[in-house]
Residue frames relative to the residue before (quaternion, step in Angstrom):
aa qw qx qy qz dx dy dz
X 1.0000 0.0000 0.0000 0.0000 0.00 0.00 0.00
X 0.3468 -0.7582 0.5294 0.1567 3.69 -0.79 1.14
X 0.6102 -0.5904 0.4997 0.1713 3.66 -1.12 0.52
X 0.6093 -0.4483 0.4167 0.5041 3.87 -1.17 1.16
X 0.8797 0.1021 -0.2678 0.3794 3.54 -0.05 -0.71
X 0.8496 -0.3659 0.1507 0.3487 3.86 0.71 1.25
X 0.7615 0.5414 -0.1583 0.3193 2.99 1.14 -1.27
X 0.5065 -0.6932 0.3336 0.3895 3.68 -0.05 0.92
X 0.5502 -0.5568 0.4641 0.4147 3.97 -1.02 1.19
X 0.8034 0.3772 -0.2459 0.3897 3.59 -1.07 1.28
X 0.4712 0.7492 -0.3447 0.3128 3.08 1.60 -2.05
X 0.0142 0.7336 -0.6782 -0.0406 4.13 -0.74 0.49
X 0.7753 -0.4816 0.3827 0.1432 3.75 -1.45 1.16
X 0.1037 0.7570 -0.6375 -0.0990 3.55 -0.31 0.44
X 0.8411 0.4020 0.0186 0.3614 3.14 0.26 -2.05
X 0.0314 -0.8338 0.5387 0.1165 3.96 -0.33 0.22
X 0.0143 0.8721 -0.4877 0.0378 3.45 -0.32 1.01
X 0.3606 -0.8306 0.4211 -0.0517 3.26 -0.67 2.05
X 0.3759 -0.4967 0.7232 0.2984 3.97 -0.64 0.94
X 0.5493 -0.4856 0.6670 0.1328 3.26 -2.16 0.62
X 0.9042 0.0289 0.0646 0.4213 3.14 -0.44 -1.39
X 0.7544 0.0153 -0.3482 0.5562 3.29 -1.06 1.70
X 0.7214 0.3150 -0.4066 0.4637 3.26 0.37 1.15
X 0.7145 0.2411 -0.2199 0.6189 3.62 1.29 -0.31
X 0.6868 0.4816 -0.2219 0.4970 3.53 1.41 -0.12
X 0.3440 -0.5341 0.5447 0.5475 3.67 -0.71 -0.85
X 0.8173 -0.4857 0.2426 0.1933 3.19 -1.81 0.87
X 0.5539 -0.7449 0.2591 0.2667 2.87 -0.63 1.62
X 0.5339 0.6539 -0.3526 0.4038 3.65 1.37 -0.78
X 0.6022 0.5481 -0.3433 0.4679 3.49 1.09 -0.96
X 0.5736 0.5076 -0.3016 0.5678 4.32 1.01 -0.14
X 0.7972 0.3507 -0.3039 0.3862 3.14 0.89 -0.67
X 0.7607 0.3940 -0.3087 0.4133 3.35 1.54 -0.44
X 0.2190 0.8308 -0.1988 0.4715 2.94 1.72 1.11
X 0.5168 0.7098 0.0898 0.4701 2.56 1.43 -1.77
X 0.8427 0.3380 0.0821 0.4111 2.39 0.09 -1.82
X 0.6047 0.4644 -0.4159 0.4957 3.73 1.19 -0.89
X 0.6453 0.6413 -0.3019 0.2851 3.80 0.82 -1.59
X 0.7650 0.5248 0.0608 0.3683 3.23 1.46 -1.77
X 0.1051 0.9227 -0.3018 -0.2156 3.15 1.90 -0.87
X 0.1648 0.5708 -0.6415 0.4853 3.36 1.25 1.58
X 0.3870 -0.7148 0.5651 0.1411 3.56 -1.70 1.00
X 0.4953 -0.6521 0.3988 0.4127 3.56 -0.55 0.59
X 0.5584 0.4635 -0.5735 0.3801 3.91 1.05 -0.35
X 0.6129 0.5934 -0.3347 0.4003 3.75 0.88 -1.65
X 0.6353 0.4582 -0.3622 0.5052 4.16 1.02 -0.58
X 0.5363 0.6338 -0.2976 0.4712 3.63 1.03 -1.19
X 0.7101 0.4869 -0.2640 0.4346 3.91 0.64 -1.59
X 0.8583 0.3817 -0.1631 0.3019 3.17 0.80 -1.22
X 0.4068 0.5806 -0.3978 0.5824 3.50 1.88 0.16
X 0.5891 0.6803 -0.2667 0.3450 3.45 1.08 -0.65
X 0.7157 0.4259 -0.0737 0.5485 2.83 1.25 -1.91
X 0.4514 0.6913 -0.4036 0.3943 3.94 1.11 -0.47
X 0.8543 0.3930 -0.1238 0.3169 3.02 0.89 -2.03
X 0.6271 0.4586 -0.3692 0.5101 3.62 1.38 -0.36
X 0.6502 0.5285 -0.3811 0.3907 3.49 0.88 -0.10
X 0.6870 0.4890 -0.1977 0.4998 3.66 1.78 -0.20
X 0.2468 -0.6846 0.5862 0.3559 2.94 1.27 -1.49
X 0.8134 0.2750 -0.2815 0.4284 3.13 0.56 0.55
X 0.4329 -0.6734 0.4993 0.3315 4.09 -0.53 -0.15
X 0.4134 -0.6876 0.5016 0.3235 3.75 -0.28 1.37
X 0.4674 0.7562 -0.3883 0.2428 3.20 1.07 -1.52
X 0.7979 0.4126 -0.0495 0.4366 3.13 0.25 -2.35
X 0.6185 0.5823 -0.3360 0.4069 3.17 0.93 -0.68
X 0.7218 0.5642 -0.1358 0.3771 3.24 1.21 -1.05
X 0.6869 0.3803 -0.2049 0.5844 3.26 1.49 -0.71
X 0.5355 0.3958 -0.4782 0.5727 4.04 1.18 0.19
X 0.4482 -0.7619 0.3452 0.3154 3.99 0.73 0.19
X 0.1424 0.8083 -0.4979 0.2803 3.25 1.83 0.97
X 0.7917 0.2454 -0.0865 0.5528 3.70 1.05 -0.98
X 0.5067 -0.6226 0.4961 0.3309 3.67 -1.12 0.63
X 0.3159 -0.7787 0.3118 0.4435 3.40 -0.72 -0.28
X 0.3623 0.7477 -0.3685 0.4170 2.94 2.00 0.45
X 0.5018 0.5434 -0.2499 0.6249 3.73 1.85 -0.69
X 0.6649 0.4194 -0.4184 0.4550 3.65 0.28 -0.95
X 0.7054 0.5562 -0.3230 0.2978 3.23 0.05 -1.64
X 0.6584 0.5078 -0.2346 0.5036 3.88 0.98 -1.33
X 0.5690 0.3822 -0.3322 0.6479 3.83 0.52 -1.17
X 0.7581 0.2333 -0.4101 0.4501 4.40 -0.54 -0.17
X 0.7660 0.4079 -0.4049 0.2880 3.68 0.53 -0.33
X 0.4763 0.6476 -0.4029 0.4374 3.29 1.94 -0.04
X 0.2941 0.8244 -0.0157 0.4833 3.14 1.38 -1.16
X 0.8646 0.2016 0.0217 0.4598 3.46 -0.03 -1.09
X 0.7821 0.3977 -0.3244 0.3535 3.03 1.03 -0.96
X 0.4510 0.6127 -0.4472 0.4704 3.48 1.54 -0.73
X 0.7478 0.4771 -0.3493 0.3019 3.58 0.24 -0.76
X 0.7889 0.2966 -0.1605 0.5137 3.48 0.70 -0.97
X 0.4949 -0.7363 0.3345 0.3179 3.66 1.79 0.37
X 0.7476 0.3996 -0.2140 0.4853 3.31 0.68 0.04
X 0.4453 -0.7381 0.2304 0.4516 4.24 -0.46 0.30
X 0.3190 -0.7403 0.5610 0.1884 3.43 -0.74 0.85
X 0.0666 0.8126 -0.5790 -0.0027 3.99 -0.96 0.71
X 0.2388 -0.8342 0.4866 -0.1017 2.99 0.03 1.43
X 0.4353 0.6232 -0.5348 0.3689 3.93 1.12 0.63
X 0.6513 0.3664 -0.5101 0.4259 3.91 0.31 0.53
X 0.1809 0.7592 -0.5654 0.2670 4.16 1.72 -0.22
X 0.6742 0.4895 -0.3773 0.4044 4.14 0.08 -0.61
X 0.8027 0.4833 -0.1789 0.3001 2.76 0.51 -1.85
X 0.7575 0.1516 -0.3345 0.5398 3.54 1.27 -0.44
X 0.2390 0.5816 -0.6968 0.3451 3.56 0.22 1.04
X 0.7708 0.5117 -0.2091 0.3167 2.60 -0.01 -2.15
X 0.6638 0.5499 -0.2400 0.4466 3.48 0.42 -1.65
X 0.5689 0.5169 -0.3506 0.5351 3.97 0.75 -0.61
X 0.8264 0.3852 -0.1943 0.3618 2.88 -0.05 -1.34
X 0.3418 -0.7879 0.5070 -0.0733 3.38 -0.79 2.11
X 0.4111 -0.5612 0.6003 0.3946 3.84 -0.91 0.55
X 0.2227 -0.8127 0.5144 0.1591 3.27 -1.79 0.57
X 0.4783 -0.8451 0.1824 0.1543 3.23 0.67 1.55
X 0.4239 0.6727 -0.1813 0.5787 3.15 1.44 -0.93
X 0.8650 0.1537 0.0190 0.4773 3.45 -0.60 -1.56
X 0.5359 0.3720 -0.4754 0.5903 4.23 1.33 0.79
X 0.7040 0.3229 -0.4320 0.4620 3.74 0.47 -0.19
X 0.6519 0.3897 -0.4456 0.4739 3.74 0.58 -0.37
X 0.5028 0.4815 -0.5868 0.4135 4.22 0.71 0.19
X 0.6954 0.5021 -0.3192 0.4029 3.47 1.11 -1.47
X 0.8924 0.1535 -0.3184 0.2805 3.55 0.71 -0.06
X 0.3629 0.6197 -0.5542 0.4209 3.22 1.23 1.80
X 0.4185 0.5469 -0.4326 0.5819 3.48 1.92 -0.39
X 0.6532 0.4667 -0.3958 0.4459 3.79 0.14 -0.70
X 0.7810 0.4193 -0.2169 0.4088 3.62 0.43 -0.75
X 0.5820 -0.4904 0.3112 0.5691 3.65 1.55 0.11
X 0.6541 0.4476 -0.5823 0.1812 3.38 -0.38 -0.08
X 0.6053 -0.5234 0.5271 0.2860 3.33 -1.73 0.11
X 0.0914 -0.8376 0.5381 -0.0242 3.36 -0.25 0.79
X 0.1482 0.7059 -0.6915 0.0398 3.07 -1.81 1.09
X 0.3544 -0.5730 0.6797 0.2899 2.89 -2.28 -0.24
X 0.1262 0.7649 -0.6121 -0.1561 3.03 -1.37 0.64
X 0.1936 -0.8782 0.4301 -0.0796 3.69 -0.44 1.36
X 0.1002 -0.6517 0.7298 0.1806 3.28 -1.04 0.80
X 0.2917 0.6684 -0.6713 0.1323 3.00 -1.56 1.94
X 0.7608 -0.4728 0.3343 0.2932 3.49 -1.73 -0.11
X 0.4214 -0.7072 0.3861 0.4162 3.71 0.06 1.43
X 0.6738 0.5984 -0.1957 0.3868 4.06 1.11 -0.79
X 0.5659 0.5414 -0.2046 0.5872 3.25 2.01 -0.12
X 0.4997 0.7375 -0.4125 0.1905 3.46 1.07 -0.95
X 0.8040 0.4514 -0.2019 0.3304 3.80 0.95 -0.78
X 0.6309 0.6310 -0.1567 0.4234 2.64 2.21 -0.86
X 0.5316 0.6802 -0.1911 0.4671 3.47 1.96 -1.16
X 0.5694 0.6863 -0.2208 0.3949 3.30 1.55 -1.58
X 0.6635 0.6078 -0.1529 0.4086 2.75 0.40 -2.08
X 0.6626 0.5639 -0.3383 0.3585 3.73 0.76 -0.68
X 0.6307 0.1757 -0.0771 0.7520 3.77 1.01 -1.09
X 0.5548 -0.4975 0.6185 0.2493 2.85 -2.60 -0.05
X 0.1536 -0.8726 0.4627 0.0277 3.26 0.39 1.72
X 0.6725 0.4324 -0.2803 0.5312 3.34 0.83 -0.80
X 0.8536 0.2892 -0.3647 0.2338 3.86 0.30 0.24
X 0.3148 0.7172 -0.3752 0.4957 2.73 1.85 0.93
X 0.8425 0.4275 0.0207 0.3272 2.23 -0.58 -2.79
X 0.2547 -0.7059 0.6103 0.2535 3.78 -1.02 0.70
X 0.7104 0.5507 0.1572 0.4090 3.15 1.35 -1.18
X 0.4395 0.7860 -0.4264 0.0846 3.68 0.00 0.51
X 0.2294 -0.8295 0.4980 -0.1068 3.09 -0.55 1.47
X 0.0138 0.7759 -0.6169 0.1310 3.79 -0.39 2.15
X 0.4349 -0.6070 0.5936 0.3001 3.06 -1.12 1.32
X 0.7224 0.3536 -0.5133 0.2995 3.81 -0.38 -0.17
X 0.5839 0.5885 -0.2563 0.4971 3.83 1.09 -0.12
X 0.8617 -0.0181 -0.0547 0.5042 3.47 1.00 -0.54
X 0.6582 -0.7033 0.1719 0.2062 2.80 1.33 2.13
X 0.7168 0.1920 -0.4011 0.5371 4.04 0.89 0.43
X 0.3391 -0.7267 0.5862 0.1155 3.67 -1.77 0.37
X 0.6061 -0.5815 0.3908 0.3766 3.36 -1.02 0.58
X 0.6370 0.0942 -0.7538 0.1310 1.78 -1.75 1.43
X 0.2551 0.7902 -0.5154 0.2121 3.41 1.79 -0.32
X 0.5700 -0.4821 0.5416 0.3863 3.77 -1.29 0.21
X 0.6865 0.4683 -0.3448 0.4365 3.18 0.73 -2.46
X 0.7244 0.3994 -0.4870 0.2805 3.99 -0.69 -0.82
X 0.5752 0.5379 -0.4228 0.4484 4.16 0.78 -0.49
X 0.8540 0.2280 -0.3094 0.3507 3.39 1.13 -0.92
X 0.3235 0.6364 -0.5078 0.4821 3.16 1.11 0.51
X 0.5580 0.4980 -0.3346 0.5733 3.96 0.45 -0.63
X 0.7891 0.2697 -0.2705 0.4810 3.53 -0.20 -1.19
X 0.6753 0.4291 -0.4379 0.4101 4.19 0.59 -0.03
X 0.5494 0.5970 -0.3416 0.4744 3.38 1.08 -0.70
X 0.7334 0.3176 -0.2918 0.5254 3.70 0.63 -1.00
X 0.4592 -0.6413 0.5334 0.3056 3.69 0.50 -0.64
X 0.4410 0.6257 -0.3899 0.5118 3.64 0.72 0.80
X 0.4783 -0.6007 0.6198 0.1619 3.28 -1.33 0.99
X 0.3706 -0.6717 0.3919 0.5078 4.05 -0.47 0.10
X 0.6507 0.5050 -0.4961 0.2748 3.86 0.52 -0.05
X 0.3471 0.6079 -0.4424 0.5606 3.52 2.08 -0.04
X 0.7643 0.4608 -0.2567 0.3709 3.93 0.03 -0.87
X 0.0661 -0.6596 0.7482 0.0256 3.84 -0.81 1.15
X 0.1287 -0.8745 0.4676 0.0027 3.23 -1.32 1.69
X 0.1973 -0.8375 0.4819 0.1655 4.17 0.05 0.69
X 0.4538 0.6743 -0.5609 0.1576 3.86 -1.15 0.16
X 0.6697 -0.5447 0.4232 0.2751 3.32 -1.37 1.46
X 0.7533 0.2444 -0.4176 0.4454 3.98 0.44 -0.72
X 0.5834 -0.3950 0.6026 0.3748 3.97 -1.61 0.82
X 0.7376 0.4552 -0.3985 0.2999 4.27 -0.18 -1.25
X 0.6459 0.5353 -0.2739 0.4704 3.27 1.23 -1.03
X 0.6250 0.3300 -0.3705 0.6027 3.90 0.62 -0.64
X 0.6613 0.5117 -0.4990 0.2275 3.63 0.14 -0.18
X 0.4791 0.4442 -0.4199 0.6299 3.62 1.68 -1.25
X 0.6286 0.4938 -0.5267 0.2891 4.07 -0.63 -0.23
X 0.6396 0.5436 -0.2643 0.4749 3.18 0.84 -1.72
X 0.7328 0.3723 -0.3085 0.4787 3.98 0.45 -0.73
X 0.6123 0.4875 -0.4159 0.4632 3.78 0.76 -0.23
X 0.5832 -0.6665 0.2492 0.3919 3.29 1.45 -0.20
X 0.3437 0.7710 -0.3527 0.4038 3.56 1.36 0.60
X 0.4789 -0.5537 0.6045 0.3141 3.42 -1.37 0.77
X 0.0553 0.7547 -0.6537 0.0028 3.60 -0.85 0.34
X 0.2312 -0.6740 0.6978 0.0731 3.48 -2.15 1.13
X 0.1038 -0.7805 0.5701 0.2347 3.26 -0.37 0.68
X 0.7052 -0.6376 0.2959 0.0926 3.34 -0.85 1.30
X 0.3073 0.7487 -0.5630 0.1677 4.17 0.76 0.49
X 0.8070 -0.1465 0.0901 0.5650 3.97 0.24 -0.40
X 0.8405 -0.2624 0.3310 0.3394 3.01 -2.14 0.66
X 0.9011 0.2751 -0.0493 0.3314 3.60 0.22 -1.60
X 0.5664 0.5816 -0.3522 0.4658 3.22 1.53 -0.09
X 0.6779 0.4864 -0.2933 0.4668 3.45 1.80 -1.34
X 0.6050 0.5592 -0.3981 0.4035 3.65 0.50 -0.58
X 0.6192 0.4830 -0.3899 0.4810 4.08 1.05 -0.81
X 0.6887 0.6137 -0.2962 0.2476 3.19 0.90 -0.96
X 0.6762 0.5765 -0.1954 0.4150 2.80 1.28 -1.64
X 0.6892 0.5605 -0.2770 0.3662 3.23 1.15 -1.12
X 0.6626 0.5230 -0.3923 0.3654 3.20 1.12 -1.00
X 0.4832 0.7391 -0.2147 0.4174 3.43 1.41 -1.12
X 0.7535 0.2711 -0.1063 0.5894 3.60 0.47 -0.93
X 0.4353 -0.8490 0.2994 0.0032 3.47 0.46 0.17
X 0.6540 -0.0486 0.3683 0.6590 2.86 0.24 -2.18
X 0.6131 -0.5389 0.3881 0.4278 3.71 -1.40 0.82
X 0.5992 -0.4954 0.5192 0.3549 3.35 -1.68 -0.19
X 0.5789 -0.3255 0.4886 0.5659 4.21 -1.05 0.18
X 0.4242 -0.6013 0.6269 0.2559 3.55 -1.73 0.40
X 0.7571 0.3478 -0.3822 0.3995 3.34 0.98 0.90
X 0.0090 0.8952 -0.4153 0.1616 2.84 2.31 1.09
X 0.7848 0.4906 -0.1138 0.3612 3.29 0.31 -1.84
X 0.0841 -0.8532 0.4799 0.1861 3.76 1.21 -0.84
């Protein structure tokens, strides 16, 4: 029988798996109203027209874009066509990376407290919805490689959060059962598909709220052969 919060009676932490953005970065909204200041396309008029993309495909470019089904050289055209009919006028949306990305700030705080739960045994990951065309640039932001055992990109291995398959991909890659796995990310939908796979989950609102959580959550250390 599993515990209120999933986790089998006893069940002890190995593995901590971290959302990317707005949780190792600064908030993702801040990129978008970025975006938006650089671009002077609003985020409802961007919102309308992802909207309109997807009933007209059956599908969400979006999603499509982040399981690397779509370039983003395809997205970007198919939303600036898209845009411009709406707002009447042409919309070009080839610098759309450059201020995301460029906004979008490491979050010091919540990369030194991964680095010192990796120090303390746990297994450590990312798991991230991003852009197969970002992959070096996102990196480049934290010290992925002396952390992370583990990094897991929807555009690379073709599902996206909330999908089930990408959580368990994460939890096979590390080697952990999910009640072994404590999970963190800024959107509530995403900790919910965790929470039902059977994962401890933080949903992500600030520096000082996640760190109490996490701690309270993990408890006790991992086995001293947590980390293999």
């Amino acid at each position: 029988m599993s515990g209120p919060d999933g986790r089998e009676p006893g069940a002890r932490i190995q593995a901590v798996i971290s959302d990317f953005g707005g949780v190792l970065t600064s908030p993702l909204m801040d990129s978008f109203l970025a975006f938006q200041r650089a671009s002077g396309v609003p985020l409802a008029a961007l919102g309308q027209a992802m909207a309109a993309l997807a009933d007209r495909q059956g599908k969400n470019p979006l999603f499509e874009l982040e399981t690397g089904r779509l370039s983003e050289a395809e997205f970007l055209a198919q939303l600036g066509e898209q845009l411009s009919a709406q707002l009447g006028r042409p919309v070009s949306l080839q610098s759309w990376g450059q201020h995301f990305l460029g906004q979008l700030a490491p979050n010091p705080r919540m990369i030194e407290f991964m680095r010192e739960l990796r120090g303390r045994g746990y297994r450590m990951a990312i798991c991230t919805n991003n852009i197969r065309e970002w992959d070096a640039l996102w990196r480049a932001k934290l010290p992925v490689q002396e952390i992370f055992d583990v990094v897991v990109d929807s555009a690379f291995v073709g599902h996206r959060k909330p999908e089930r398959r990408i959580y368990e991909i994460t939890l096979e890659r590390l080697g952990v059962a999910p009640a072994a796995a404590l999970f963190i990310d800024d959107l509530e939908v995403n900790c919910a598909a965790a929470g039902a796979l059977g994962m401890t989950t933080v949903h992500f609102r600030d520096n000082d709220q996640a760190i109490a959580e996490i701690e309270r959550a993990l408890g006790s250390p991992p086995p001293a052969d947590g980390r293999r």
